[in-house]
Backbone bond lengths (Angstrom), bond angles and torsions (degrees), N, CA, C in turn:
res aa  C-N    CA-C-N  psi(-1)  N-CA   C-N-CA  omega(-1)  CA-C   N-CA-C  phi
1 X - - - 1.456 - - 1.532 111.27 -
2 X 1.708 120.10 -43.06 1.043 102.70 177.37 1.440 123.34 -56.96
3 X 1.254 128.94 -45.76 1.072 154.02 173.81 1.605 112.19 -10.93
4 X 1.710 102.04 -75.86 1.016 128.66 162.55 1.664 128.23 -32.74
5 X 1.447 101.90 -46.87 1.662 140.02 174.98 1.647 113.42 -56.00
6 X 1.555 99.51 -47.24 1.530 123.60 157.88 0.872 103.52 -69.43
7 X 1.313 153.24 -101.98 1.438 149.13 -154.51 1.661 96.33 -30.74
8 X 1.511 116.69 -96.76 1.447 125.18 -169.48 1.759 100.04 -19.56
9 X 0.884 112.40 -37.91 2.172 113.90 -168.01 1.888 88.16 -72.07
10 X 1.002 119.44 -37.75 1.744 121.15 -176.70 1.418 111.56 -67.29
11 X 1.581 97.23 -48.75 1.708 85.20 -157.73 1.672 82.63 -75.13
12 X 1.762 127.46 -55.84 1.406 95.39 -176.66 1.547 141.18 -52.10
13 X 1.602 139.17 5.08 1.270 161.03 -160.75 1.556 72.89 -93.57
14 X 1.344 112.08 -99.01 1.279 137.87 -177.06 1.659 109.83 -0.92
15 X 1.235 93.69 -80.50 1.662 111.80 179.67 1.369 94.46 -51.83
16 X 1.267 121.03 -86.16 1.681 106.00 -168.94 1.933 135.14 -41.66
17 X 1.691 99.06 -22.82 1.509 91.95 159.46 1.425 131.80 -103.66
18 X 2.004 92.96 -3.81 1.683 79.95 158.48 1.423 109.02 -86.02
19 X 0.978 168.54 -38.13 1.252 154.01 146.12 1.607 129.49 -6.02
20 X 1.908 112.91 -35.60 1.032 76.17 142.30 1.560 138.63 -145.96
21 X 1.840 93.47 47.72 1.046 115.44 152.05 2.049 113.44 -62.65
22 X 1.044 105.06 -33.19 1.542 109.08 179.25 1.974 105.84 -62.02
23 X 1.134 101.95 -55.57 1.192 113.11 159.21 1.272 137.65 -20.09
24 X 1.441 100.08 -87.09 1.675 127.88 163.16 1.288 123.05 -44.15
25 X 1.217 105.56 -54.46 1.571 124.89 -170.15 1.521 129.16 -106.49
26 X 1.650 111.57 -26.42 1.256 102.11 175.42 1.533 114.72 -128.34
27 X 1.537 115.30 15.49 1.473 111.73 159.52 1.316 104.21 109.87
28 X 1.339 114.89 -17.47 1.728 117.46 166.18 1.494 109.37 -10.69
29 X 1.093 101.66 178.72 1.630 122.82 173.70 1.627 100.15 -111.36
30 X 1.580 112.83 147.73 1.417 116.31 169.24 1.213 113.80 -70.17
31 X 1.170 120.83 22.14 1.548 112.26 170.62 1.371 110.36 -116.08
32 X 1.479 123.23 15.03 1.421 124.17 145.99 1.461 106.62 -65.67
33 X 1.342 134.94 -65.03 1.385 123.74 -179.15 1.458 149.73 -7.55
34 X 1.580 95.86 -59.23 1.623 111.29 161.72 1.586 99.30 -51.27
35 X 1.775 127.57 -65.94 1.261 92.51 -157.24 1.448 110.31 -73.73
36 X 1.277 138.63 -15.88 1.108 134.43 135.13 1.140 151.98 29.57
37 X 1.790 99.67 -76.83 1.214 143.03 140.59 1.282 131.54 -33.26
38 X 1.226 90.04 -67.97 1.972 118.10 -160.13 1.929 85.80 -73.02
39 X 1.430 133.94 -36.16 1.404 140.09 172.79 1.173 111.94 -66.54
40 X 1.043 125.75 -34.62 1.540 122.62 160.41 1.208 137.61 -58.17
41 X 1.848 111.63 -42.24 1.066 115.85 -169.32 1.566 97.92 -83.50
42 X 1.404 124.79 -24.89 1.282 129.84 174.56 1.411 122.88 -56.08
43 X 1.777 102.90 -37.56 1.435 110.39 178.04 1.619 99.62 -66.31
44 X 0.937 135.24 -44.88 1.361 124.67 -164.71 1.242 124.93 -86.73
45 X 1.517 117.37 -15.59 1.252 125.23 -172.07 1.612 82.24 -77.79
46 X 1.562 143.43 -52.69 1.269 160.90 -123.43 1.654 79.57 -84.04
47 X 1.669 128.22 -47.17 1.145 123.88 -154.57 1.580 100.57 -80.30
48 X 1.397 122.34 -1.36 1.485 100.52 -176.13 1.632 98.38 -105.88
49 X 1.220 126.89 30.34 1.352 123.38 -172.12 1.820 103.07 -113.13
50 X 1.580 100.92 -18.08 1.513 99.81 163.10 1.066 156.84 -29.21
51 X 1.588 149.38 21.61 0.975 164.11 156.67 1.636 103.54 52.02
52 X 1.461 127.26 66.98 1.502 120.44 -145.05 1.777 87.14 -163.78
53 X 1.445 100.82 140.56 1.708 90.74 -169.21 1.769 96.24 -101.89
54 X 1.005 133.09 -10.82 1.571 161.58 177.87 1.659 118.10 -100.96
55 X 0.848 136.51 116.39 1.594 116.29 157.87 1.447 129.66 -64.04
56 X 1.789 114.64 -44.69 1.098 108.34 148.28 1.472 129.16 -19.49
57 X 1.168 116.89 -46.75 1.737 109.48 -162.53 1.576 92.61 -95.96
58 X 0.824 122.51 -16.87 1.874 117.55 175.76 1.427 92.30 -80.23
59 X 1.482 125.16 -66.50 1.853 107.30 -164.68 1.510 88.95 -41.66
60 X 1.474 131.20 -80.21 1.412 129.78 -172.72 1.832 112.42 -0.73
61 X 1.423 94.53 -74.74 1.694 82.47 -171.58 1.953 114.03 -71.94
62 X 0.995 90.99 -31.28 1.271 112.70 167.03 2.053 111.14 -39.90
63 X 1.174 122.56 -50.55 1.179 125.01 170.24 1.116 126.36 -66.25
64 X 1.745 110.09 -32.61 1.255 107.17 -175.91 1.513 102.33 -93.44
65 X 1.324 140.77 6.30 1.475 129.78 140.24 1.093 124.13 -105.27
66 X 1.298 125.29 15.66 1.821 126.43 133.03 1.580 124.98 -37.56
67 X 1.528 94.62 -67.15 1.249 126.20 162.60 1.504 111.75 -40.38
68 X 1.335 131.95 -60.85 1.262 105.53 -169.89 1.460 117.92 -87.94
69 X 1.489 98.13 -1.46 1.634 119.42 -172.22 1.604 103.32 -80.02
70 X 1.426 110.76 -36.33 1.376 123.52 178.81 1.763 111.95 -86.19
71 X 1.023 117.01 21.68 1.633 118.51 167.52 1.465 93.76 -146.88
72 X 1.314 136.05 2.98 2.258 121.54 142.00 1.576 91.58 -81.59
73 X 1.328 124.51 -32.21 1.645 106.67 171.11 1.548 118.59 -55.65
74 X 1.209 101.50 -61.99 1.215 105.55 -170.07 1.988 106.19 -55.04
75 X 1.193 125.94 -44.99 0.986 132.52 -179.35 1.822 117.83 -64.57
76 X 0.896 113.20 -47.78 1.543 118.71 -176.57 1.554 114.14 -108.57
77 X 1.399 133.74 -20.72 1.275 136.31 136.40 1.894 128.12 -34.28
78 X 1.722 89.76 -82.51 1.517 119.06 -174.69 1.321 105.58 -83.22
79 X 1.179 127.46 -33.98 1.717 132.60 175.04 1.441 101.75 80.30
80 X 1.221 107.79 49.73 2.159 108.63 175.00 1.402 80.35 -134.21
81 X 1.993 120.63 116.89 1.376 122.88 155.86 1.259 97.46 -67.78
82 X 1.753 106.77 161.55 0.739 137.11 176.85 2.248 105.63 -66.02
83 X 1.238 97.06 147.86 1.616 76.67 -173.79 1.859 82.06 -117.70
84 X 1.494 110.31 165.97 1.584 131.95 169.92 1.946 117.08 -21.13
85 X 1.345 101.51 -41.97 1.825 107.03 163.64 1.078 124.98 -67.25
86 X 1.739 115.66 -33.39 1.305 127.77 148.89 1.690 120.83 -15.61
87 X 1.523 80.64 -95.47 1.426 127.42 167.28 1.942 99.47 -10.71
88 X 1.922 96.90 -97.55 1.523 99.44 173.39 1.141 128.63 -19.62
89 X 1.359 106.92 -36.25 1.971 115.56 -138.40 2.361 86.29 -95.50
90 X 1.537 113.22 -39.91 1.154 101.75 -172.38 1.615 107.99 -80.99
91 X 1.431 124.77 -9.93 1.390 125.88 -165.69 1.660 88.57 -95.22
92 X 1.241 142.22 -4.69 1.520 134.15 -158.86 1.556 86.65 -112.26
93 X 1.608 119.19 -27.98 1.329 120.20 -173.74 1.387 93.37 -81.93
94 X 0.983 132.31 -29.61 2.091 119.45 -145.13 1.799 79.45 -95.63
95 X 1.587 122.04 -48.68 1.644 94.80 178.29 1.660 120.43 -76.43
96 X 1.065 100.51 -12.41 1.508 87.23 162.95 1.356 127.81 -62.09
97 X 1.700 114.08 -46.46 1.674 122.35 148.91 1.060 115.29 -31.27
98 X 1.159 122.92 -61.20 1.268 114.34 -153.66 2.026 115.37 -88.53
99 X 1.731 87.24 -10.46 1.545 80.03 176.63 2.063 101.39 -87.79
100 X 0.884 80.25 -38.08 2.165 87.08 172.60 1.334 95.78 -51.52
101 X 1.415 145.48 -45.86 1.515 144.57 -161.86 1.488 118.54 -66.02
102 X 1.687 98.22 -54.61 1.410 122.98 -154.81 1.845 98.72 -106.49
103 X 1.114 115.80 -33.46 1.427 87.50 -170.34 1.474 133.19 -63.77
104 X 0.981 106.75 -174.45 1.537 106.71 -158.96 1.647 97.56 -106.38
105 X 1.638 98.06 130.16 1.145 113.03 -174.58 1.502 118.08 -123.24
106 X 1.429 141.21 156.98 1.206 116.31 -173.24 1.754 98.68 -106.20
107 X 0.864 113.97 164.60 1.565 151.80 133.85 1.783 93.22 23.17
């Protein structure tokens, strides 16, 4: 479930700053914004449902499926695959997550 919880917090991040990257950058109308908006506040409300005794350690995993959430954007959104630097650059992020997540900490 968390999992899932993460994802949904991505794709809404996503959606709300391409919106107003659409905006900003490609001539949109200001009425991308609101939903924008309304994706934002969703992404974050989504992040306190994390099963995480810290927030710190939730953004943590949390980034590293931004990241891979933000190159199926880029790919099936924008239509630019991800190329091999890609690739490296999100697998160096997901063990970094996962060593910030999992290691062993004392007491």
């Amino acid at each position: 479930m968390a999992l899932l919880i993460f994802l949904a917090a991505a794709l809404a991040e996503i959606a709300g700053c391409f919106a107003f990257w659409a905006w900003a950058r490609s001539g949109q109308s200001v009425l991308w914004l609101g939903p924008g908006v309304a994706c934002l506040v969703l992404f974050a409300w989504l992040l306190t449902l994390c099963p995480t005794a810290f927030a710190g350690r939730a953004y943590v995993v949390y980034g590293g499926i931004y990241i891979v959430a933000s190159l199926g954007w880029l790919w099936a959104v924008e239509g630019q695959r991800p190329d091999g630097w890609d690739m490296v650059g999100v697998a160096l992020c997901l063990a970094g997550a996962a060593l910030m997540l999992w290691a062993p900490r004392g007491a």
